[in-house]
C-alpha positions in Angstrom: 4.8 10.7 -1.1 5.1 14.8 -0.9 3.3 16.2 -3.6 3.6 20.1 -4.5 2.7 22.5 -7.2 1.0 21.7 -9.8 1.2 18.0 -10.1 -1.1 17.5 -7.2 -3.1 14.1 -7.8 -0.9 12.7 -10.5 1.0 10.5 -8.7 -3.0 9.1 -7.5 -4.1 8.9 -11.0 -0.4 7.1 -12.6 -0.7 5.1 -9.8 -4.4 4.1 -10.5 -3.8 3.8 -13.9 -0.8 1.5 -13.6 -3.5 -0.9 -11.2 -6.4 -0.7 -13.6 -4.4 -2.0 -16.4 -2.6 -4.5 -14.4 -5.7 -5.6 -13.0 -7.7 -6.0 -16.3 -4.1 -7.7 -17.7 -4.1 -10.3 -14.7 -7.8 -11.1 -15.9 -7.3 -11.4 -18.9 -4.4 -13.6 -19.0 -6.6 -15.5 -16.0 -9.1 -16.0 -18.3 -6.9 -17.5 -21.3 -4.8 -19.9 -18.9 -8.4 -21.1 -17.5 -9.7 -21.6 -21.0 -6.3 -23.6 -22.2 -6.9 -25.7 -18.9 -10.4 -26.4 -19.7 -9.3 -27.4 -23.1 -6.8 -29.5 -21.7 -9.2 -31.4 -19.1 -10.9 -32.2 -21.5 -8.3 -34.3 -23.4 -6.4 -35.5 -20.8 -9.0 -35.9 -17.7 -9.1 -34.6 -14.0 -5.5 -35.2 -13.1 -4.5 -32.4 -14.7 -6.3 -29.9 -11.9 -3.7 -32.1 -9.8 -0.9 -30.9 -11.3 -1.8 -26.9 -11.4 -2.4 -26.9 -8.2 0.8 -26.9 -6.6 1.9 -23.6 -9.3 -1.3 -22.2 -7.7 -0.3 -22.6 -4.2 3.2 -20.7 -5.6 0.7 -17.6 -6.9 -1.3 -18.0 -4.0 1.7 -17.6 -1.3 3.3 -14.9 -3.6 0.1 -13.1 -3.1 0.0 -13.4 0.3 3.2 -12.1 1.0 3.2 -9.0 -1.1 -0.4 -8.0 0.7 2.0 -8.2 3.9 4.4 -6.4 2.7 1.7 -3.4 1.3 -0.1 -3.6 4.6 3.2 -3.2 6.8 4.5 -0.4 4.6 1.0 1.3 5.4 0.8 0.9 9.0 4.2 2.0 9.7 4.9 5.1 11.6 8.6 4.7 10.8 8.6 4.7 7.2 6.0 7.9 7.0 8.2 10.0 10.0 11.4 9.0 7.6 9.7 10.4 4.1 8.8 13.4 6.1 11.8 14.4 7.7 15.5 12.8 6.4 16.6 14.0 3.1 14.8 17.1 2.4 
């Protein structure tokens, strides 16, 4: 993105922001779904793990393919010579 004026860096810092609190978010709920399992396990016994783990594959592949995504949109010389030079 083109920045100009005197909003230079904000778009760095919303964009920052918007990560830190996703990331602390993601943890968090991380954390409360690994302490529910745990609880869980211990009531109904291993084949529990068996069952989450096919969700987690789900999260796992979603994962994967929204890095790809990021990293093509990066590495893309087509996308960057279209922001700078059709519709200004």
């Amino acid at each position: 993105m083109r920045e100009s004026g005197t909003t230079n860096g904000w778009f760095t810092i919303g964009i920052a922001l918007i990560f830190i609190g996703a990331s602390l978010y993601g943890v968090l709920i991380l954390l409360g779904i690994g302490f529910a399992i745990n609880q869980a396990s211990d009531e109904a016994g291993a084949p529990l793990w068996g069952v989450l783990l096919i969700p987690g594959l789900v999260g796992l592949g979603f994962l994967v393919l929204l890095a790809k995504v990021i990293v093509d949109r990066l590495n893309s010389a087509e996308d960057d010579h279209y922001s700078n030079n059709v519709d200004q």
